[in-house]
N, C-alpha and C positions, 0 to 999 in steps of 0.2 A: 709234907715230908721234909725235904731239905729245898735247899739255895740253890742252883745251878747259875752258872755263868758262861755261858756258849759263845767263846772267842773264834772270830772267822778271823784269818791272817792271812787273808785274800786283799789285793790291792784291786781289784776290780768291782763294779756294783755289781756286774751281771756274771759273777761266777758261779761253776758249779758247785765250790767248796762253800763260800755262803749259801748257796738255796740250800744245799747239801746238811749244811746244819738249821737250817729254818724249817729244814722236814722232821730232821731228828730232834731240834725241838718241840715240835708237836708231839712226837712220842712220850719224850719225858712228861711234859707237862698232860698228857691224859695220865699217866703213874703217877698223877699228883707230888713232882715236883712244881716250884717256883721257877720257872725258868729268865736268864736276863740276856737276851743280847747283845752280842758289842764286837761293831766289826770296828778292827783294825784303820779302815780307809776314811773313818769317818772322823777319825783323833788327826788335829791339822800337823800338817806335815813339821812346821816350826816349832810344832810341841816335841814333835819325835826326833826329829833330826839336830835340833837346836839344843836336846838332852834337858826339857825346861823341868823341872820337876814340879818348880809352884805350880804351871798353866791349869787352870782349870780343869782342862780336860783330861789332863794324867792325876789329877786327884781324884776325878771322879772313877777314873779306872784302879787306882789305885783301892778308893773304898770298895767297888765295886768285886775287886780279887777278895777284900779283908773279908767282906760279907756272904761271900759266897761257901760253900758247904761241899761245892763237887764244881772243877772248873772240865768243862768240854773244850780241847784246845785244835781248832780243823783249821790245815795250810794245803795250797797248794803246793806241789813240791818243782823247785825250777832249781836246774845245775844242781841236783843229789840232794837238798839241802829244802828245809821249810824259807816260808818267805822273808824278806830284808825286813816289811812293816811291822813282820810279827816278832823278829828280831828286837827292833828298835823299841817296841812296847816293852818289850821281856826286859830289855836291860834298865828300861825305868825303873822298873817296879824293886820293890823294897828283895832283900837279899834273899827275904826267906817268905815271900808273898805266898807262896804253895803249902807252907807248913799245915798239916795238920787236916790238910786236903785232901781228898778225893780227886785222880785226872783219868782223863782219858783222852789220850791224843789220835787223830785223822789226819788222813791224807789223802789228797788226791792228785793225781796226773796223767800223765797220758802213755806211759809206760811201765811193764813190771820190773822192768830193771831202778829204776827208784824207790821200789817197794822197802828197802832197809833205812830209809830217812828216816823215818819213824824213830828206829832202833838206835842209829847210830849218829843221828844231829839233834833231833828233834827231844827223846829221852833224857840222855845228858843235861839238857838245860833245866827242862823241869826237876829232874832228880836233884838237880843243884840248888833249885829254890825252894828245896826241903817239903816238895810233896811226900805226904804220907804213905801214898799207894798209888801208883800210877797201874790202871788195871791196861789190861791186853788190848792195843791199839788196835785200826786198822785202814790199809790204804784201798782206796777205790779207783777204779778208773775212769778215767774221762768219758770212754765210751759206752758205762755202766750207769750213766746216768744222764738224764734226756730232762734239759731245761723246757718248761711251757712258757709261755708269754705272759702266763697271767704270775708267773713267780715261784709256780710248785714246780715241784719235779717229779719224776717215775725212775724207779730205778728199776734194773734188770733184777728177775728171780732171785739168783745167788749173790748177786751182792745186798741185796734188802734182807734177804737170810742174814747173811754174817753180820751185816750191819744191826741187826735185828740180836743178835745173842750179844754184841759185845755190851751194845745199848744197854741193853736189858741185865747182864753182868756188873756196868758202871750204876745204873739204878739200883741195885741186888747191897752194893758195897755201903753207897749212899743211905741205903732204908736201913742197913745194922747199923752204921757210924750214927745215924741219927736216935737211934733207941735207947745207941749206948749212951750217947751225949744226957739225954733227957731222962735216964736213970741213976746217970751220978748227981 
């Protein structure tokens, strides 16, 4: 069906907001997307920090936004706000990397009182980089999601619910964009 590109802007290996997206990838790709991974912490710090644009590694992310059809964007959220890494990537990328795209951005933390990062830091930026349709986010909580050792997770009832419709709403947009795409 389409491209996904499943951005974790987690600075940690072992977060919940990466596993977090490594489950909900598994969902898209049985709906028969493509799904491509790319956390954040693993593009070297001198590429981000340094603003290099050649480095290899923000080209490769850089092709990697162009090829994508529906970008998945999940941060932790620290002081109201999504993460520094995810920042530093975001401002690589080309003006309008989102054009023409499908998003759907997450969050995760440890409290409902950051539940509007989403809305109110996190939105703003994509919308600026000329995403098409940023569909209806959603934030989770720390406590709504139980890491294993082997790297899945479980998540509590109502959050795999809600998580479960918005998903399934970002794949819904994905499967028309892609019909129309392939009809004109």
């Amino acid at each position: 069906m389409a491209t996904v590109l499943s951005v974790s802007g987690s600075p940690s290996a072992s977060s919940r907001t990466g596993r977090l997206l490594r489950h909900l990838d598994q969902r898209l790709a049985a709906q028969g997307h493509e799904v491509i991974p790319l956390d954040v912490r693993t593009v070297p710090a001198e590429a981000l920090l340094g603003a290099d644009f050649r480095h290899p590694a923000i080209v490769e992310a850089t092709e990697l936004f162009a090829r994508a059809d529906g970008i998945v964007v999940g941060t932790p959220v620290y002081k109201a706000s999504y993460s520094g890494v995810l920042k530093a990537l975001l401002d690589l990328m080309p003006q309008y990397a989102l054009a023409g795209k499908t998003v759907l951005p997450l969050a995760t933390g440890g409290s409902v009182a950051h539940v509007l990062a989403i809305d109110y830091a996190l939105r703003p930026v994509l919308n600026s980089m000329g995403a098409a349709h940023i569909v209806q986010g959603w934030f989770t909580l720390d406590k709504d999601i139980t890491a294993h050792e082997d790297g899945s997770v479980t998540l509590a009832p109502a959050a795999a619910e809600a998580l479960g419709q918005v998903l399934d709403q970002f794949s819904g947009v994905l499967g028309r964009t892609s019909y129309l795409a392939a009809a004109s």
